[in-house]
Residue, then its C-alpha position, 0 to 999 in steps of 0.5 A: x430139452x423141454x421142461x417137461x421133458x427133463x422132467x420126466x428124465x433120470x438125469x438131473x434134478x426136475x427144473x420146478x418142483x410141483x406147484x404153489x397152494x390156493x393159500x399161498x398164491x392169496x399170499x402172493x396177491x396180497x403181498x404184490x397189491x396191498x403195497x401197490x396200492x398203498x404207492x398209488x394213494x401216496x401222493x394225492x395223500x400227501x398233496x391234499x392231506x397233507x399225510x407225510x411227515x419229517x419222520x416218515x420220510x427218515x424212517x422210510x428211508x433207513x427201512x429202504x437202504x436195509x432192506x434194499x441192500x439185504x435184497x442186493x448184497x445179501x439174496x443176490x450178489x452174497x446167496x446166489x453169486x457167492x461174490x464174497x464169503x461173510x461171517x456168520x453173524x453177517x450171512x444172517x443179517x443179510x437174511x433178515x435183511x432181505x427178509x424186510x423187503x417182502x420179496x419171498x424168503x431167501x431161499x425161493x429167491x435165490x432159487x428163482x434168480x439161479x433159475x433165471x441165469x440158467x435160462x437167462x432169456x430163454x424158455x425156463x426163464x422164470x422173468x424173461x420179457x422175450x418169451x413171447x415174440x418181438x412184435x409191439x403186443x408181444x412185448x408189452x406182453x413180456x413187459x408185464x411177465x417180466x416185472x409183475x406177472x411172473x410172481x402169479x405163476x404157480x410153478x414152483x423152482x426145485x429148490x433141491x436143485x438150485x439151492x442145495x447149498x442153502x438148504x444145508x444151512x442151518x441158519x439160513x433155513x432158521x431165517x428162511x422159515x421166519x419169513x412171516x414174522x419178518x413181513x410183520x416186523x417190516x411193517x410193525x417196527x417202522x410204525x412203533x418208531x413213528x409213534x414213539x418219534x412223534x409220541x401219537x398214534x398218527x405219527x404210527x398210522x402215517x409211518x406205517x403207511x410211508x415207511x412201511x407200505x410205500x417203502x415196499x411198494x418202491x422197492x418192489x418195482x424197482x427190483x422187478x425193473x431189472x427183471x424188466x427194463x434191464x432186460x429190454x432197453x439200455x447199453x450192452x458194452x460186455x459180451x452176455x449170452x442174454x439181452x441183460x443191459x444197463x440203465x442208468x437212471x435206476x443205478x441209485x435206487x437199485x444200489x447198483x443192481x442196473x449195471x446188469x449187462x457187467x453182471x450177466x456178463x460176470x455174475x460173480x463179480x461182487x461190482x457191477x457199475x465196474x466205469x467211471x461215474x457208475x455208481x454202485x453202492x452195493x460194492x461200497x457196502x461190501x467194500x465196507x464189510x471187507x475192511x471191517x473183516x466181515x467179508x472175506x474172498x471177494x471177487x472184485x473186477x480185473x482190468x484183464x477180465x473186464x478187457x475180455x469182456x468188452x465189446x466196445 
């Protein structure tokens, strides 16, 4: 069935739910190109000005980890997989954390990314890099769509379809609906630190140029690289109904979102480097979490799940 046609159906709920406004689709623009081009002028900023300093460089690096794991722990293996069940005061952390990366509010991520399993690489996928054929264009074509274009579309997910759990949720709608003061804050409080760290105002302005610009733009393209790259080169030693694979080189700045063929293989499953020597700091972050008893339930791997899994 077509999307247009479910969409006309009394059956299940329509796949999309109306289109974005002019206003937020500016947002969409501002939100994607004013980090990028903050990562472009990084490092003739920092070669020929000298414009980084010790500072910089640890602020940034603690907004990263936070926000890298609230987008991987928290909006995608904690709301959108349900990997494990978390304490009240975790959920919302994890949504503010994620929050801080700048990717949307949670609750349109969530509902983009169940989406995106649904149809995983066909049509409906919202990200795909296989929508448009297999000639050399056809993929640089998908490339694009899949790590950047996508974001321009001005179709909306029914989030009344995809999200109906977190809609229920008060919290997480309180969080959701705070979504522009957590962009501010992302920004605003690295520079505060970088002021008050170096007591200057230059400490402020370089801090919220790396710490807060550059550290989005970086964790932007790394998180769109799995829509993209994992999804076009890598190993496939698990059996997924999509071309979702796994890419080495990303596992530790993805935190290991790059394992992504085990995860499209298994997507609840809170591990997705599940081999020896694959990385996953995601998983040690909730492993973490569950020895402290803030998460609960957690679906770690099985050697008889994994077995069946496998194609190698």
């Amino acid at each position: 069935m077509t999307l247009a046609a479910e969409r006309s159906s009394s059956g299940p709920q329509p796949v999309l739910a109306g289109t974005r406004g002019l206003p937020q689709q500016i947002g969409v623009y501002v939100f994607v190109f004013t980090p990028l081009v903050a990562l472009l002028a990084a490092v003739p900023l920092a070669v020929l000005v000298g414009f980084l300093g010790w500072s910089d460089v640890l602020i940034g690096a603690v907004f990263y980890v936070v926000s890298g794991l609230g987008i991987t722990v928290g909006y995608h293996r904690y709301f959108t997989h349900g990997s494990f069940k978390a304490a009240r005061g975790l959920r919302i952390a994890l949504a503010v954390a994620g929050s801080l990366a700048m990717q949307g509010p949670v609750i349109k991520w969530v509902a983009d990314h169940r989406r995106h399993h649904a149809f995983s690489d066909k049509e409906g996928d919202p990200h795909s890099p296989w929508l448009f054929g297999t000639s050399t264009r056809a993929l640089a074509r998908g490339f694009w769509h899949s790590h950047t274009g996508w974001l321009f579309d001005r179709d909306l997910t029914n989030e009344e379809r995809f999200t109906p759990d977190l809609l229920a949720d008060t919290d997480v709608r309180g969080v959701d609906s705070l979504f522009g003061l957590w962009s501010v804050l992302t920004l605003v409080v690295p520079a505060a630190l970088g002021g008050l760290l170096t007591w200057s105002w230059w400490g402020a302005l370089t801090a919220l140029f790396w710490a807060g610009l550059v550290r989005v733009a970086l964790l932007h393209h790394v998180t769109w690289s799995i829509n993209s790259i994992c999804h076009m080169w890598g190993e496939r030693p698990f059996a997924a109904r999509d071309r979702s694979a796994n890419v080495w080189w990303l596992a530790v700045l993805s935190f290991g979102e790059s394992w992504h063929n085990l995860h499209h293989a298994d997507p609840t499953c809170a591990r997705h480097g599940v081999r020896k020597g694959q990385v996953d700091l995601s998983a040690l972050t909730i492993r973490t979490f569950e020895k402290l008893g803030w998460a609960t339930r957690v679906r770690w791997p099985t050697t008889r799940r994994l077995e069946r899994l496998a194609t190698e």
